[in-house]
N, C-alpha and C positions, 0 to 999 in steps of 0.2 A: 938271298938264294931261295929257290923252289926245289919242290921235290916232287918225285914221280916216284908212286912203286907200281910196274909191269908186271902181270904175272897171267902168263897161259892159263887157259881151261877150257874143257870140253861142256862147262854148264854153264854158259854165258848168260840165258837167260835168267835161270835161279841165282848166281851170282846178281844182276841187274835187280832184283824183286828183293834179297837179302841187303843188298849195300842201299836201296833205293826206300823199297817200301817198311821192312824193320827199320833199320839206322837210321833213316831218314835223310842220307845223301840226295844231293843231284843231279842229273846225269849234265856234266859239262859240255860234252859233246860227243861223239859217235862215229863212224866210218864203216863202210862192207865193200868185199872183196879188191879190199887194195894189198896188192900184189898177195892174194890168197888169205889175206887175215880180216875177219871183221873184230870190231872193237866197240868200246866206249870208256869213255873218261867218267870218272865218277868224285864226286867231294861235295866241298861250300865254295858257293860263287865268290866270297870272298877269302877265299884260304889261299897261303901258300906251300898246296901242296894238293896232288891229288892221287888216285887210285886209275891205272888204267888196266882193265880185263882186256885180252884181246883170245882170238877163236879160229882156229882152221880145223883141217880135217882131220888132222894128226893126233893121235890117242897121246893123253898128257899122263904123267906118273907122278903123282904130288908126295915126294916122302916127309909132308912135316912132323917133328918129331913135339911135345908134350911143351917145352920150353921156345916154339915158334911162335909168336904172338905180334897181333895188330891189339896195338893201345890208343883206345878214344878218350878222351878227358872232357866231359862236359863242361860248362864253363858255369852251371847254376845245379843246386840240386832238384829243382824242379826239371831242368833238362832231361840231369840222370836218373828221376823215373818216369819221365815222360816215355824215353828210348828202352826202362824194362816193361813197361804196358805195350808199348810199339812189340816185341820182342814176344812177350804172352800173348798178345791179340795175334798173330803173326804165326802162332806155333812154334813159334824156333825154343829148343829144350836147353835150360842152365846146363851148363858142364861146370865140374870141379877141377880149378885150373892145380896142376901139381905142385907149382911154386905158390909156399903159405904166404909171402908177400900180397899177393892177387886173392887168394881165398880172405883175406883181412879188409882188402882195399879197391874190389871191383867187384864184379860179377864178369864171368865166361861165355861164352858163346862159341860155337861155329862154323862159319858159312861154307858149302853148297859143298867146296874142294875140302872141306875138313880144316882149314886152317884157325886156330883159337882166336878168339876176338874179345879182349879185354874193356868192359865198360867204366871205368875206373870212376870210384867213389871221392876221389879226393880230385882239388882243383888243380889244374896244371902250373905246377913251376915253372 
């Protein structure tokens, strides 16, 4: 199985610069004005799974709340401070995630819409 997570925004660009040049994603692939939305896919060339941003004209209302969270798991600890130097070089500011789970076991971040973005310390199960 693959997985897709979709999500509107009105800052397509800074999302793209945030998922791309911090994180270090890919851009998979891309689209503009198909039937009114431009886009792009974002991930690893070899994942199964990716992030697609998409963009029209329409004002978006993001209400994530404290406990909304994208979790990344690097697969080496050299990855996960490679991606907090990416992260400081980049300007993007720590947040203190509210769940003590993630204050133990990752570092916080959040991109462009506000949404928290978990760098997890520990290797994925």
């Amino acid at each position: 199985m693959e997985f897709r997570l979709a999500r509107h925004t009105n800052r397509l660009e800074e999302i793209i610069d945030f998922y791309t040049n911090a994180l270090g994603f890919n851009i998979l692939g891309d689209f503009q004005a198909h039937d009114g939305y431009d886009g792009v896919f974002i991930g690893l060339p070899d994942g199964n799974w990716h992030l697609e941003f998409t963009s029209t004209n329409e004002p978006v209302m993001h209400h994530f709340d404290e406990d909304d969270l994208l979790v990344f798991y690097p697969k080496t600890q050299d990855d996960y401070q490679q991606i907090l130097t990416s992260f400081k070089n980049n300007e993007v500011t720590e947040e203190v995630p509210k769940n003590p789970y993630w204050r133990a076991n990752g570092k916080m971040f959040k991109d462009p819409d506000g949404l928290g973005v978990i760098i997890s310390s520990l290797k994925c199960i």
